[in-house]
N, C-alpha and C positions, 0 to 999 in steps of 0.2 A: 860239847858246848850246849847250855839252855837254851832255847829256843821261847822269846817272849813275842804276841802279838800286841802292837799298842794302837787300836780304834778310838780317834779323834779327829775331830772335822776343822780344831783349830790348829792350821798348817805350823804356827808358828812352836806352838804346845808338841805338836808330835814329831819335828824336829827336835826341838830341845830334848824332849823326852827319849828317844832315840839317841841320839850323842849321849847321853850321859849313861845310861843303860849300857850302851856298845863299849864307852871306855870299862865299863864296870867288869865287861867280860860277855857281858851275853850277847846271842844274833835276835837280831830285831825283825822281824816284821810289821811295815805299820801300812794301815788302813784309814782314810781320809773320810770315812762313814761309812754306817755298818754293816748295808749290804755286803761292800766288799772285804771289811773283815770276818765274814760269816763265810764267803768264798774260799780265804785266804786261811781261814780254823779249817776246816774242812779239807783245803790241799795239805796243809803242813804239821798239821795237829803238834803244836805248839806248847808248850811246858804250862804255859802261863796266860792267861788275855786279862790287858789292862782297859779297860772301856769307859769310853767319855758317856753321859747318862743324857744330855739335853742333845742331841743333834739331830735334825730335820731329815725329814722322809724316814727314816728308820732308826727309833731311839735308844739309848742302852738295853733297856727293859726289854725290846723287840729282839733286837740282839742274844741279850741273855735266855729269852724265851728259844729261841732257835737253836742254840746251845743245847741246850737240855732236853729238847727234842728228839736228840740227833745218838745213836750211841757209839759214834765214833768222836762227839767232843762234849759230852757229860761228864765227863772224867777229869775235864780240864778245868782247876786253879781259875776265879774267875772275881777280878777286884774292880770295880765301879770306879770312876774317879772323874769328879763331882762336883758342881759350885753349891750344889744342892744341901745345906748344912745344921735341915732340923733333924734332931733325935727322928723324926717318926717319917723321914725321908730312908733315912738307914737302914732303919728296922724294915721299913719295906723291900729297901733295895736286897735285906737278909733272908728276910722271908720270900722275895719272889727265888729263890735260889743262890744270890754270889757270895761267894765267900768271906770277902773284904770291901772294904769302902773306903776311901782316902778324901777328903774335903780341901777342893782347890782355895786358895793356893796352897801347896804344902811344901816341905823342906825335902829334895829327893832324897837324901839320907832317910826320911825315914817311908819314904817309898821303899827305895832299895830293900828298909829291913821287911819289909814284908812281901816283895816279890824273894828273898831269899827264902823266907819262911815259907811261903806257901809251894816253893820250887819243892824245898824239902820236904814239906810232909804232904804235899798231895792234898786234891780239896777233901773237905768234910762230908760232902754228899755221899749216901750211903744208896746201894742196891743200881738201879736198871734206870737208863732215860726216861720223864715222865710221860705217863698218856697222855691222851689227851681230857682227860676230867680233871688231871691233875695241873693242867697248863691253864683249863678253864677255870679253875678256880683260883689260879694266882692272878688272872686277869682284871677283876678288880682291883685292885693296890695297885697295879702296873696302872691302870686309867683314871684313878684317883689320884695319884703322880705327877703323870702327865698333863691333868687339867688343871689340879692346882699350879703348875710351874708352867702351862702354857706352852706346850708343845701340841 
């Protein structure tokens, strides 16, 4: 059975998102913000992490960054999900590293097809977790981000 994390700080969101994923067939991990979904990637290495981008103390981006840090969850499938919903919000969120990006609110249908998709083909990052020049230099867009949307 896949193994998906879903990091969201809106309790109501990572239930529902949870129930519908579980009836779908997969086991869920979920994380209430992102420290502890970076604990929770790290014990379980996990197929998939679906992650909320605006959430206090430690935001998707920071998240994502620590991901990629790390080479035991570089390798992990890694889709954004968002109220955040300009073109050049995305394009960041793709350029800081994740995979996918989904813009709340959306239809789980078509969540699902893209947590199936990326279950199956594995993410796109190619080689070794980044260093850190490499992490520094996604840090701009990552605080660009954040201050535009006021985190």
């Amino acid at each position: 059975m896949d193994t998906i994390l879903v990091i969201e700080d809106n309790e109501e969101i990572l239930d529902n998102l949870t129930e519908y994923l579980e009836m779908e067939g997969y086991k869920i991990i979920g994380a209430n913000n992102g420290k502890r979904g970076i604990e929770l990637a790290r014990e379980f290495i996990p197929d998939l992490i679906v992650c909320d981008v605006l959430m206090h103390a430690m935001n998707g981006h920071e998240v994502l960054q620590v991901i990629l840090g790390s080479g035991t969850t570089y390798a992990i499938p890694f889709i954004f999900s968002t109220s955040m919903s300009e073109k050049i919000d995305r394009a960041a969120a793709l350029l800081l590293g994740a995979d996918d990006y989904i813009i709340k609110p959306f239809a789980l249908d078509a969540l699902l097809k893209m947590v199936k998709a990326w279950i199956l083909s594995g993410s796109t990052r190619q080689g070794c977790p980044l260093n850190r020049e490499e992490l520094a230099f996604r840090e701009p867009f990552q605080a660009d981000i954040c201050y535009r949307n006021k985190i």
